[in-house]
Wavefront OBJ file of the C-alpha trace (Angstrom):
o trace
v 54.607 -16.250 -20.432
v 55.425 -19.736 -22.301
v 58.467 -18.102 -23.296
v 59.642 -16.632 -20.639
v 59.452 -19.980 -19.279
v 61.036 -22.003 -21.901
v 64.072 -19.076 -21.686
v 64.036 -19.855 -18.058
v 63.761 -23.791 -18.627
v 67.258 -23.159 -20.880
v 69.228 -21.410 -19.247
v 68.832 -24.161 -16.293
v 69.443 -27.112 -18.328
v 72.616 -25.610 -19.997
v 73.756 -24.807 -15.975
v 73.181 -28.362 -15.646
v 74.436 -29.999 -18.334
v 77.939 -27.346 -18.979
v 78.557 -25.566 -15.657
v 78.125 -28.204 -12.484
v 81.399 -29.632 -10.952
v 81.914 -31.781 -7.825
v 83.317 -28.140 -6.792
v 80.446 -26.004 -7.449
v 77.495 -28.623 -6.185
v 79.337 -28.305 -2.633
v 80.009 -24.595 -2.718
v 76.757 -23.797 -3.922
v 75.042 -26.157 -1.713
v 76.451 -24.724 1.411
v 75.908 -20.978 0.244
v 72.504 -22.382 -0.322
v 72.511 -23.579 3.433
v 73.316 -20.197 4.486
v 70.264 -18.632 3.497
v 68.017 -21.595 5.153
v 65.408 -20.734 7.429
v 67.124 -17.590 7.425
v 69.307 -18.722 10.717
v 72.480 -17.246 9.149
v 70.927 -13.697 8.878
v 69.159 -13.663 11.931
v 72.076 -14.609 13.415
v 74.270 -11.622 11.731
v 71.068 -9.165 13.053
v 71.861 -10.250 16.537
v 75.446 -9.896 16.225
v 74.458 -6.152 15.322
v 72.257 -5.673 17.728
v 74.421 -6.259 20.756
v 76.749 -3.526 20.410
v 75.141 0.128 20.803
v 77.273 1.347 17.443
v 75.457 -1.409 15.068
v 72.080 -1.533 16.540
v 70.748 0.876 14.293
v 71.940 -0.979 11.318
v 70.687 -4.046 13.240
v 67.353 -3.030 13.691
v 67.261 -2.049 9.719
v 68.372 -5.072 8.726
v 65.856 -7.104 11.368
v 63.174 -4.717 9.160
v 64.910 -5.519 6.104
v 64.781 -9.403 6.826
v 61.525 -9.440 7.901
v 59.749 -7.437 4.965
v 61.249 -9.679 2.364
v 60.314 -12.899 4.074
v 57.049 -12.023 4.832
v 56.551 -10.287 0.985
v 57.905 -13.196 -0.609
v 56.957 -16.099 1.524
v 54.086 -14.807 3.454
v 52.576 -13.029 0.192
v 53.653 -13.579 -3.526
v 54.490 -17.467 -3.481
v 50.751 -18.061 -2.561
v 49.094 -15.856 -5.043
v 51.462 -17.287 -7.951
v 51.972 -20.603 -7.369
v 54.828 -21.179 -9.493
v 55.839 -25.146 -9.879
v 59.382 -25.706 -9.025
v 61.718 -25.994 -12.124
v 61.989 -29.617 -12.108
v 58.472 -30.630 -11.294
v 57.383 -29.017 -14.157
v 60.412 -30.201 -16.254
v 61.652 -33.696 -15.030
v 64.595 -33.700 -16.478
v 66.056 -31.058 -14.802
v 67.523 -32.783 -11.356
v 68.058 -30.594 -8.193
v 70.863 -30.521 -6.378
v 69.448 -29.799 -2.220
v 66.339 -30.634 -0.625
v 63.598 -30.086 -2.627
v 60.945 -27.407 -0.993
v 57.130 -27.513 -0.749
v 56.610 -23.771 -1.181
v 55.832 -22.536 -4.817
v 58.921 -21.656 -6.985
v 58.217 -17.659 -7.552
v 59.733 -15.425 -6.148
v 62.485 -17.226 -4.655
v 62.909 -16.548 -0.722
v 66.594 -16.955 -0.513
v 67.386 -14.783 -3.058
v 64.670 -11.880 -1.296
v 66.294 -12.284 2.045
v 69.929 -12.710 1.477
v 69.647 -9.403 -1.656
v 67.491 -7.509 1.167
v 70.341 -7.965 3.587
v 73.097 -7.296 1.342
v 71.240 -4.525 -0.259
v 70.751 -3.096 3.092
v 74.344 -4.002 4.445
v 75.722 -1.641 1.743
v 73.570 1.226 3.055
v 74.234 0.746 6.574
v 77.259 -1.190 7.415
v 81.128 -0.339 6.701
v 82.377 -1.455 3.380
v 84.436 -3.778 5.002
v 81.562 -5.256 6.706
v 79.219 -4.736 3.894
v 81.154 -5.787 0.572
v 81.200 -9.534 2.055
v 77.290 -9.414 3.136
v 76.176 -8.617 -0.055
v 78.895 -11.039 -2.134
v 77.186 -14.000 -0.100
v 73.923 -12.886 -0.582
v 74.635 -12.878 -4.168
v 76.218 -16.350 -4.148
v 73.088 -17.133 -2.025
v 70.866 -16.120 -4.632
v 72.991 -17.415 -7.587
v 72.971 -20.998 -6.039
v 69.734 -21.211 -6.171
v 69.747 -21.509 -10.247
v 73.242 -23.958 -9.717
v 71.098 -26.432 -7.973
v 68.008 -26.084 -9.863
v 65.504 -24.912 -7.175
v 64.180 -21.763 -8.860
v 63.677 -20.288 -12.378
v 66.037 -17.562 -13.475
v 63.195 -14.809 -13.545
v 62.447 -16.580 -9.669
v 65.963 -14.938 -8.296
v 65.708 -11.646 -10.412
v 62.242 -10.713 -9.075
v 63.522 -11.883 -5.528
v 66.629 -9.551 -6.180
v 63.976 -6.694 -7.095
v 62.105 -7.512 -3.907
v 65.169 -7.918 -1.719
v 65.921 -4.010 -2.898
v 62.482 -3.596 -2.389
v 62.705 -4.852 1.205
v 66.027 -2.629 1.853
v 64.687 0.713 0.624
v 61.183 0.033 2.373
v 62.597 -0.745 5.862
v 65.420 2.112 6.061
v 61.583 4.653 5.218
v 60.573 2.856 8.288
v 63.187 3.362 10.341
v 63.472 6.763 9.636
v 60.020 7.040 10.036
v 60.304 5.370 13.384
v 63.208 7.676 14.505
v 61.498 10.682 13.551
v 58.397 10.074 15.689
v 61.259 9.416 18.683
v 60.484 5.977 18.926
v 63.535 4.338 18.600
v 65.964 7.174 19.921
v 66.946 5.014 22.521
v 67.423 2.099 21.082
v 69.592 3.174 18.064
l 1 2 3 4 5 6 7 8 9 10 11 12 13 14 15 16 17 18 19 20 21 22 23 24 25 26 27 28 29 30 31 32 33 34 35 36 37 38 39 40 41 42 43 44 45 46 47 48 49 50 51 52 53 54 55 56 57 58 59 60 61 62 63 64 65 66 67 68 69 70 71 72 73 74 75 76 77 78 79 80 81 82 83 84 85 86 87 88 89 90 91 92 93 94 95 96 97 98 99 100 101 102 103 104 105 106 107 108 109 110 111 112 113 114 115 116 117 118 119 120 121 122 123 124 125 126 127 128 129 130 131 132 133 134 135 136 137 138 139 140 141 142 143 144 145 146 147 148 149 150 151 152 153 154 155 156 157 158 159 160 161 162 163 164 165 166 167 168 169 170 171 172 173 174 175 176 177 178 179 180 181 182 183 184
């Protein structure tokens, strides 16, 4: 584990010390604002919701959303208790507002990978290419301004997926028993 963490402790101090520009801090910092309290996606779910075509892909990603915050926030930051990246290595200096929740798995990367996961099963390309390339500069701005560990967003990438394949069981699950034949 030490080395997995000293790999992880490298690969942010060479973002910080080769790859930050004036450029990236504000690009990544307002991809970074996207994913906050998750008002951005739960704003896109309503969006879906409102028109009888998308509300099934709504509702899925509303599941989607919902399983990866409540995995990754609710669940797996308080068993591991990861220290943030530059609590545990000072020199490291973040780049947003620093978080009280534990470092592992990152949130932002779980919801914004579960809803472009799930965008790219549900929604038009058109629609879904652009979901999932912000939810990918989501998750990749979290490393840019030095909130999470790199093995933080991968594992929050593998629970976003997670999150995507469990809801769209669910809904078909849900659809099969005839509960949500109205609705979608």
């Amino acid at each position: 584990m030490k080395a997995i963490t000293q790999c992880d402790y490298e690969i942010l101090l060479y973002i910080q010390n080769h790859l930050r520009t004036p450029f990236g801090n504000g690009f990544f910092s307002f991809m970074t604002f996207l994913g906050e309290f998750g008002w951005f996606w739960i704003a896109l779910c309503v969006m879906l919701l409102v028109s009888k075509k998308t509300r099934r892909s709504g509702i899925v990603l509303l599941l989607a959303l919902f399983l990866s915050w409540s995995l990754g926030e609710g669940l797996l930051k308080h068993i591991f208790l990861r220290t943030r990246p530059y609590i545990a290595h000072p020199d490291l200096i973040p780049l947003a507002r620093r978080p009280r929740s534990s470092s592992f798995p990152s949130g932002h990367t779980a919801t914004a990978c579960a809803m472009g996961f799930t965008a790219l099963r549900e929604l038009r390309k058109r629609y879904s290419i652009p979901i999932f390339i912000i939810g990918l500069l989501v998750s990749l701005s979290r490393l840019y301004l030095g909130m999470h560990y790199p093995t933080d967003v991968i594992i929050g990438i593998l629970l976003g997926l997670f999150s995507c394949c469990l809801a769209e069981r669910l809904m078909w699950r849900l659809q099969d028993k005839s509960l949500l034949k109205h609705l979608a």
